[in-house]
mmCIF file of the N, C-alpha and C atoms, coordinates in Angstrom:
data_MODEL
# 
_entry.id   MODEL 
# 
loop_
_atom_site.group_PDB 
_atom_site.id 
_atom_site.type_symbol 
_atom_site.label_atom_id 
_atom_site.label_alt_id 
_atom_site.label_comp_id 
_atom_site.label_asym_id 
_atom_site.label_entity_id 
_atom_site.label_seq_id 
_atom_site.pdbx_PDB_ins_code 
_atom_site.Cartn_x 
_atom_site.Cartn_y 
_atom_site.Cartn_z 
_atom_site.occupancy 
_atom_site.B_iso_or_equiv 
_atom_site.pdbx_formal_charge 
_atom_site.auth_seq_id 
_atom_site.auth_comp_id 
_atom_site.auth_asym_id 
_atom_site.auth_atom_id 
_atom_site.pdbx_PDB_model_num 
ATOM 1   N N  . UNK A 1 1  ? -14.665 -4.889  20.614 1.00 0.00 ? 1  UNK A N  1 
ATOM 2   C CA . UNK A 1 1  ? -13.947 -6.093  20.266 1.00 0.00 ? 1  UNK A CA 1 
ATOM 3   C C  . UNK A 1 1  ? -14.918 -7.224  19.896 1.00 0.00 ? 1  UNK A C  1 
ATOM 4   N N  . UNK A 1 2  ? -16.112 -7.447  20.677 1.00 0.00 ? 2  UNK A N  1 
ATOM 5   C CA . UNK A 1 2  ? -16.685 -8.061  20.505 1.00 0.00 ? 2  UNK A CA 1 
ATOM 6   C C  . UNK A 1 2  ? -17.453 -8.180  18.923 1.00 0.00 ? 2  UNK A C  1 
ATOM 7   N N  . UNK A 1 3  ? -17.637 -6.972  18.313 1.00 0.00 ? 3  UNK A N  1 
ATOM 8   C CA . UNK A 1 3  ? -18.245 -6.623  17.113 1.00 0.00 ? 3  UNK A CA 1 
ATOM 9   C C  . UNK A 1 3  ? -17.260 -7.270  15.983 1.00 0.00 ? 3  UNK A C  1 
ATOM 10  N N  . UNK A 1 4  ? -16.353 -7.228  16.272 1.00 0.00 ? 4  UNK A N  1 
ATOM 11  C CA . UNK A 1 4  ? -14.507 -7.986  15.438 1.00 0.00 ? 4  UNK A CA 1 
ATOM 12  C C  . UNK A 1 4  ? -14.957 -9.588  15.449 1.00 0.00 ? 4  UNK A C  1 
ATOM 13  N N  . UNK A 1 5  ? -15.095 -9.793  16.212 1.00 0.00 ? 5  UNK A N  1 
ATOM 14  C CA . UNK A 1 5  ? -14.730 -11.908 16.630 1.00 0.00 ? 5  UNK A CA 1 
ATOM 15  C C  . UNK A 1 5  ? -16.563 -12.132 15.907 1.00 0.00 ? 5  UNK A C  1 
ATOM 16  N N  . UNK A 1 6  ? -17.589 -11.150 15.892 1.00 0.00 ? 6  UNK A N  1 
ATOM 17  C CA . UNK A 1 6  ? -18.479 -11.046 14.994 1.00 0.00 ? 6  UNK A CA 1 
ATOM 18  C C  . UNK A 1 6  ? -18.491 -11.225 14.070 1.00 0.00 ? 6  UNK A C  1 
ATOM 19  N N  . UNK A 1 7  ? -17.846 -10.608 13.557 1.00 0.00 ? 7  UNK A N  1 
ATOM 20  C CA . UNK A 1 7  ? -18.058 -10.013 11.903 1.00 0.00 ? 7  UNK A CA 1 
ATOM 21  C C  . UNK A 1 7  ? -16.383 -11.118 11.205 1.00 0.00 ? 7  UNK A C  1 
ATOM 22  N N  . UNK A 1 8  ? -15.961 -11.469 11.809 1.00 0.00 ? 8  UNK A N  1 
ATOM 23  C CA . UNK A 1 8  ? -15.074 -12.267 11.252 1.00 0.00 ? 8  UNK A CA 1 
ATOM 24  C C  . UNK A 1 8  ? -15.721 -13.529 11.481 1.00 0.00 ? 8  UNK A C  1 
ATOM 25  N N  . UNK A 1 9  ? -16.499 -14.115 12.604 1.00 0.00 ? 9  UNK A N  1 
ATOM 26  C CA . UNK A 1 9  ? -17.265 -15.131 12.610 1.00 0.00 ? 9  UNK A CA 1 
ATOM 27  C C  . UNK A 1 9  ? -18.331 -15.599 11.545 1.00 0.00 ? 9  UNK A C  1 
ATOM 28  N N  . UNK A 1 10 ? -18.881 -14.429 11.054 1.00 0.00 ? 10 UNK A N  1 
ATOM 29  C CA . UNK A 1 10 ? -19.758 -14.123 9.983  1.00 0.00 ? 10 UNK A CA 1 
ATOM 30  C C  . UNK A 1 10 ? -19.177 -14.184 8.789  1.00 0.00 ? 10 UNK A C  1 
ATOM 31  N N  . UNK A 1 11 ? -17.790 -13.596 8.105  1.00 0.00 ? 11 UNK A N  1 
ATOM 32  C CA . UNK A 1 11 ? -17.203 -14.248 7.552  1.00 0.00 ? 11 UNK A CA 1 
ATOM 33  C C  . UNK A 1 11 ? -16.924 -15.523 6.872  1.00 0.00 ? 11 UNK A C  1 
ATOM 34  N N  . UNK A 1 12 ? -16.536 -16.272 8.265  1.00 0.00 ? 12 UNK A N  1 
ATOM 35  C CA . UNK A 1 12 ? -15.886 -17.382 7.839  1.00 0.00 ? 12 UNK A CA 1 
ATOM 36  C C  . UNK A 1 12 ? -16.968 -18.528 7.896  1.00 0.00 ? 12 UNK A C  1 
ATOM 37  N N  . UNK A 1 13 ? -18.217 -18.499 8.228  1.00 0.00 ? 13 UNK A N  1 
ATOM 38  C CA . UNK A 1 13 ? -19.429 -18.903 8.280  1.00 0.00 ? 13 UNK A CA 1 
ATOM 39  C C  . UNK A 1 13 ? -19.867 -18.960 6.690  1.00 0.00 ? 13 UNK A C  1 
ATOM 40  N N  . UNK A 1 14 ? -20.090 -17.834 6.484  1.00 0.00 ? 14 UNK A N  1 
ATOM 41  C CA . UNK A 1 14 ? -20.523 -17.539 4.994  1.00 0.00 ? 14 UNK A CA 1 
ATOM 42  C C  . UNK A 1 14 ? -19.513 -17.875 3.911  1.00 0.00 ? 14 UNK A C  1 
ATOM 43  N N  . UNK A 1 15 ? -18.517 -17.469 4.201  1.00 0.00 ? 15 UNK A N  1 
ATOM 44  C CA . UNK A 1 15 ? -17.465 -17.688 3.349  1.00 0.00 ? 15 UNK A CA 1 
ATOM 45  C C  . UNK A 1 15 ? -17.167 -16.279 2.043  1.00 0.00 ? 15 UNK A C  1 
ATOM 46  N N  . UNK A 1 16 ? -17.642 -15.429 3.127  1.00 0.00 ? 16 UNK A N  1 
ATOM 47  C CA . UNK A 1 16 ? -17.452 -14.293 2.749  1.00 0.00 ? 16 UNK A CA 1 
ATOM 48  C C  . UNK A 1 16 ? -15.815 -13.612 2.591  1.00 0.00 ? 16 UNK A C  1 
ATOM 49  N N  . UNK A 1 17 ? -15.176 -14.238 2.352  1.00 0.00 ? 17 UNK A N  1 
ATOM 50  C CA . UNK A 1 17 ? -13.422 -13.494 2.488  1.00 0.00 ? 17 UNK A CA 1 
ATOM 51  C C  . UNK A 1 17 ? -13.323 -12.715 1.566  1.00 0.00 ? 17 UNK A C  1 
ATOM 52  N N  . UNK A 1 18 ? -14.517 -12.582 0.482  1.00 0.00 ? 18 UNK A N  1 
ATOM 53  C CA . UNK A 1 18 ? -13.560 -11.006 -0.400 1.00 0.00 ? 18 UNK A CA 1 
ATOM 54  C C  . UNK A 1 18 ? -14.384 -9.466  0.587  1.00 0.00 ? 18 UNK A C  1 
ATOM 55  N N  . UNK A 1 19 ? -14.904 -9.717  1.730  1.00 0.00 ? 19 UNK A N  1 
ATOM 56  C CA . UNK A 1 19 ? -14.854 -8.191  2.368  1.00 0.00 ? 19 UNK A CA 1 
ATOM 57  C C  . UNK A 1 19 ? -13.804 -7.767  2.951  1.00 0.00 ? 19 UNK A C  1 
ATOM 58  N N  . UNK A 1 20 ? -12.917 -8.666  3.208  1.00 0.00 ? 20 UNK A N  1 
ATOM 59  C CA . UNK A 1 20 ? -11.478 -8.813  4.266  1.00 0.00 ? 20 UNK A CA 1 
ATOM 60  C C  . UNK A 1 20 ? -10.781 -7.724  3.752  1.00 0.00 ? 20 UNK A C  1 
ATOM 61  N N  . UNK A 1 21 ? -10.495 -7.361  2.090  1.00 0.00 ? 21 UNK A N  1 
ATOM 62  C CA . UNK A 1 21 ? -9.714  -6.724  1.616  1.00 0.00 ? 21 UNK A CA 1 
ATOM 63  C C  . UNK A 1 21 ? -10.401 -5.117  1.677  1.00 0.00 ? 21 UNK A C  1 
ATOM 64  N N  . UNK A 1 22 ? -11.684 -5.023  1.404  1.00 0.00 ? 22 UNK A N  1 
ATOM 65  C CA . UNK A 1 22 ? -13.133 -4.322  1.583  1.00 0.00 ? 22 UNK A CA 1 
ATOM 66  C C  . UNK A 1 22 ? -12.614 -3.918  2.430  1.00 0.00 ? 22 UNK A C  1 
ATOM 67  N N  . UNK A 1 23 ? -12.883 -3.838  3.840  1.00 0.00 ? 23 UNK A N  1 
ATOM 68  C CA . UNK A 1 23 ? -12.606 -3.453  5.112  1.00 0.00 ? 23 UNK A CA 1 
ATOM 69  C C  . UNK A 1 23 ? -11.265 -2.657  5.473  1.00 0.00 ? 23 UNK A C  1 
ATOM 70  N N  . UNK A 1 24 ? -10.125 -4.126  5.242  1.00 0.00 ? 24 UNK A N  1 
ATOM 71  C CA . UNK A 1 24 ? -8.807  -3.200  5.357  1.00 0.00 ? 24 UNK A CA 1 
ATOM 72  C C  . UNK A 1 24 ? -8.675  -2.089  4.553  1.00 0.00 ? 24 UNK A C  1 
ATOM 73  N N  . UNK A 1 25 ? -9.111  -1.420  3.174  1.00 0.00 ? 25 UNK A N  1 
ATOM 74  C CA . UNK A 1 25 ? -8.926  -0.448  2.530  1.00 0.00 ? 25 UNK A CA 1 
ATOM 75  C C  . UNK A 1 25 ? -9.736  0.335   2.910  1.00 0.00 ? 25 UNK A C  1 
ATOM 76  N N  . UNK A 1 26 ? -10.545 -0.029  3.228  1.00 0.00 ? 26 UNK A N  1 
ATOM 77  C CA . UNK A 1 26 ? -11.871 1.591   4.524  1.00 0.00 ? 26 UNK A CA 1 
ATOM 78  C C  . UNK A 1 26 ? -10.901 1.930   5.986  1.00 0.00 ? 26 UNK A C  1 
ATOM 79  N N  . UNK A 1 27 ? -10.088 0.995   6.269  1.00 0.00 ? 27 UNK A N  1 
ATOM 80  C CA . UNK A 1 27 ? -9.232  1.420   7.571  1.00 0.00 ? 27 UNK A CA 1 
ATOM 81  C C  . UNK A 1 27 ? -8.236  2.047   7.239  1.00 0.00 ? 27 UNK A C  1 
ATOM 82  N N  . UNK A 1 28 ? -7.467  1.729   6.203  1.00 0.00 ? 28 UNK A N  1 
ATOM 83  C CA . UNK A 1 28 ? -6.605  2.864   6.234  1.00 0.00 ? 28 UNK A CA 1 
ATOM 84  C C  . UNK A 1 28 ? -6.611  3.858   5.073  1.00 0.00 ? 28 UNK A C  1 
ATOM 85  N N  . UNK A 1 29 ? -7.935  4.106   4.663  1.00 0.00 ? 29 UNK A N  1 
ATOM 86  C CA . UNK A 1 29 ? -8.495  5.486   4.080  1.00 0.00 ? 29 UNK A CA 1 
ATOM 87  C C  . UNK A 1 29 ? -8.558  6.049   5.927  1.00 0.00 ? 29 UNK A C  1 
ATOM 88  N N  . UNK A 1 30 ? -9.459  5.598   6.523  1.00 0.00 ? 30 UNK A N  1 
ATOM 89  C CA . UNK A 1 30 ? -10.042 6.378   7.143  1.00 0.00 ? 30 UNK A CA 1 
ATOM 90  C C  . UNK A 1 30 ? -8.739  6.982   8.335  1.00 0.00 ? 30 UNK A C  1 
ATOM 91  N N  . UNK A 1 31 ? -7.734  5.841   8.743  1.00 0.00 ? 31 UNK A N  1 
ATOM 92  C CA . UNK A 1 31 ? -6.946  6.120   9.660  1.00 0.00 ? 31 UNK A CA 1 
ATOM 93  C C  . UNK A 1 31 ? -5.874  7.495   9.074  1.00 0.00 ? 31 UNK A C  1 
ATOM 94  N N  . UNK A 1 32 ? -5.674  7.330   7.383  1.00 0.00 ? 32 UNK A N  1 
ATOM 95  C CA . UNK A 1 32 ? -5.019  8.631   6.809  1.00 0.00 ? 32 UNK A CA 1 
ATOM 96  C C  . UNK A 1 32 ? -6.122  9.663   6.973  1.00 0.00 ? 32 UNK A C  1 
ATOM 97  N N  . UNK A 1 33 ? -7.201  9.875   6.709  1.00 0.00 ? 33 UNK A N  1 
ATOM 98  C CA . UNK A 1 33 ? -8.153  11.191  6.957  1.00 0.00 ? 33 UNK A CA 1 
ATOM 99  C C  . UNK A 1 33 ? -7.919  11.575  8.871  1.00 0.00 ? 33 UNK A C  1 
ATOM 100 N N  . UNK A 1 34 ? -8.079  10.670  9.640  1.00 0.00 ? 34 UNK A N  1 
ATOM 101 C CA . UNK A 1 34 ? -7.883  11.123  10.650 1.00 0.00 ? 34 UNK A CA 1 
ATOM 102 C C  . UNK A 1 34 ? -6.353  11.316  11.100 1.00 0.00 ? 34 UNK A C  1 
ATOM 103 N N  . UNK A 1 35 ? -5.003  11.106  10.966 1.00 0.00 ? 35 UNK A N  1 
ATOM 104 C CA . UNK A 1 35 ? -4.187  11.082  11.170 1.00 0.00 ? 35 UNK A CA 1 
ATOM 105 C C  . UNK A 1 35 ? -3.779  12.876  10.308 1.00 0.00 ? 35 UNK A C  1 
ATOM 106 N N  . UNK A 1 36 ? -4.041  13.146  9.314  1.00 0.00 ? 36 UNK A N  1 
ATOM 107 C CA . UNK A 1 36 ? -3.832  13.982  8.619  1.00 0.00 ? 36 UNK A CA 1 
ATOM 108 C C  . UNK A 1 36 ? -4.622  15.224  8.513  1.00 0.00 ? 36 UNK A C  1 
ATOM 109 N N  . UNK A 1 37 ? -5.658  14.926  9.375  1.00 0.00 ? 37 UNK A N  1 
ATOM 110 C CA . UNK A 1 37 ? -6.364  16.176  9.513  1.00 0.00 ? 37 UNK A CA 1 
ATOM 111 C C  . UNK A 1 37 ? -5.672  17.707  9.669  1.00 0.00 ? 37 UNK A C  1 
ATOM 112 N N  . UNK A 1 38 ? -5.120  17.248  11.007 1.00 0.00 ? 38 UNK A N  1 
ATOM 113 C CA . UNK A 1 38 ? -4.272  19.054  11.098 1.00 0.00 ? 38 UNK A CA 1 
ATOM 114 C C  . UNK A 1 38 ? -2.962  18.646  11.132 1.00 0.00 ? 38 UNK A C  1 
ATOM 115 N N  . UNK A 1 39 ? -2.441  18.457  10.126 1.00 0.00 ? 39 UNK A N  1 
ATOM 116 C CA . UNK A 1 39 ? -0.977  18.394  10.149 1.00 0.00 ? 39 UNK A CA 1 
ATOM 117 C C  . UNK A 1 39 ? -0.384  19.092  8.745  1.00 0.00 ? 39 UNK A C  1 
ATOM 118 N N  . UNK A 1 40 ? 1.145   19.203  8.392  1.00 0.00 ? 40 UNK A N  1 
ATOM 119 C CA . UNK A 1 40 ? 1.246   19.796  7.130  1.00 0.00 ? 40 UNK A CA 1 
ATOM 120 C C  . UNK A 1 40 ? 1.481   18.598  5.933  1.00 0.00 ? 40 UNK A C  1 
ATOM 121 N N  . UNK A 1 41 ? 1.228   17.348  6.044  1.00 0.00 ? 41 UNK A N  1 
ATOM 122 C CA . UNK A 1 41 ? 0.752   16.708  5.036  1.00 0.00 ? 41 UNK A CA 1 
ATOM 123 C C  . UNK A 1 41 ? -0.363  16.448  4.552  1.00 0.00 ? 41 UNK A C  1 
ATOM 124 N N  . UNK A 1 42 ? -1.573  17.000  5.053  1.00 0.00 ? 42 UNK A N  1 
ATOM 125 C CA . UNK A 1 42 ? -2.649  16.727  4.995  1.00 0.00 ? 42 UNK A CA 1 
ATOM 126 C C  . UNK A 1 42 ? -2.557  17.262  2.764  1.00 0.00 ? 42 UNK A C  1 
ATOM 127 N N  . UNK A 1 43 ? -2.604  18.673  2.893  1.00 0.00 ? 43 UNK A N  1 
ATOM 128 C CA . UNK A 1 43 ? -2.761  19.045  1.225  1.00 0.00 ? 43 UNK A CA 1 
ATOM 129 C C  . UNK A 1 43 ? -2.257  17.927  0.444  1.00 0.00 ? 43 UNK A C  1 
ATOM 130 N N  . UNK A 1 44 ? -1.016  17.121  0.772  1.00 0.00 ? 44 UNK A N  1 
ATOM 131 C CA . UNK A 1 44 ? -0.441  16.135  -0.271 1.00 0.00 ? 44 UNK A CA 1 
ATOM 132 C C  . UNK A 1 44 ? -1.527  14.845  -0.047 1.00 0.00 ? 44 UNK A C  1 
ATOM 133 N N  . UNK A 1 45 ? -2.035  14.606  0.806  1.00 0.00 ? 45 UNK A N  1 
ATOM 134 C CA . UNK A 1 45 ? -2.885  13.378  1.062  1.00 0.00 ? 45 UNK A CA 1 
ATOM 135 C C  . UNK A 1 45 ? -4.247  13.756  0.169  1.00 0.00 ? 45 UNK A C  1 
ATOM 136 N N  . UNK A 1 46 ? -4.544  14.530  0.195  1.00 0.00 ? 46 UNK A N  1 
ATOM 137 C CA . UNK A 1 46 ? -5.701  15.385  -0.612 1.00 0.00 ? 46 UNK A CA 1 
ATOM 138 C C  . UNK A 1 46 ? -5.642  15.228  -1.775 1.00 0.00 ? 46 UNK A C  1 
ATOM 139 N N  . UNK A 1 47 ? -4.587  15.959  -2.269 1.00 0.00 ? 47 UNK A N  1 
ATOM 140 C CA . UNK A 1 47 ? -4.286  15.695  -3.966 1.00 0.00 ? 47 UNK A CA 1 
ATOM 141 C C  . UNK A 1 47 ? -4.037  14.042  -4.661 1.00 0.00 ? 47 UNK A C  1 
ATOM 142 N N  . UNK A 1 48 ? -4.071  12.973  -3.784 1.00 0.00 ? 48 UNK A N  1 
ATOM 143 C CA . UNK A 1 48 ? -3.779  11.744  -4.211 1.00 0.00 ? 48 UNK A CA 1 
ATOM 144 C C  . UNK A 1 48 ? -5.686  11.132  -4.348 1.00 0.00 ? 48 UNK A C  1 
ATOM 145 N N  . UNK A 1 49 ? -6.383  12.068  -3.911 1.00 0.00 ? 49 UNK A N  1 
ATOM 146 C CA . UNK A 1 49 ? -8.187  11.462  -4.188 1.00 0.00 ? 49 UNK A CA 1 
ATOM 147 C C  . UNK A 1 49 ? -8.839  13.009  -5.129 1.00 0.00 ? 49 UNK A C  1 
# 
């Protein structure tokens, strides 16, 4: 948690807000690769990359 109130601190310091969108689209790539690993949607999640 602590690494979060970080890196958003760092952010808004810099004035960095176009990683915000950066980030959220690496979370839910990554939360569909892990969510879909062994299940039977995984092949349809596949064919969309």
């Amino acid at each position: 948690m602590d690494f979060l109130i970080e890196l958003w601190r760092f952010m808004r310091a810099r004035r960095k807000y176009w990683l915000v969108p950066i980030i959220m689209l690496l979370l839910v790539f990554g939360g569909l690769i892990v969510l879909t690993k062994g299940s039977a949607v995984a092949p349809f999640i596949y064919t969309l990359f």
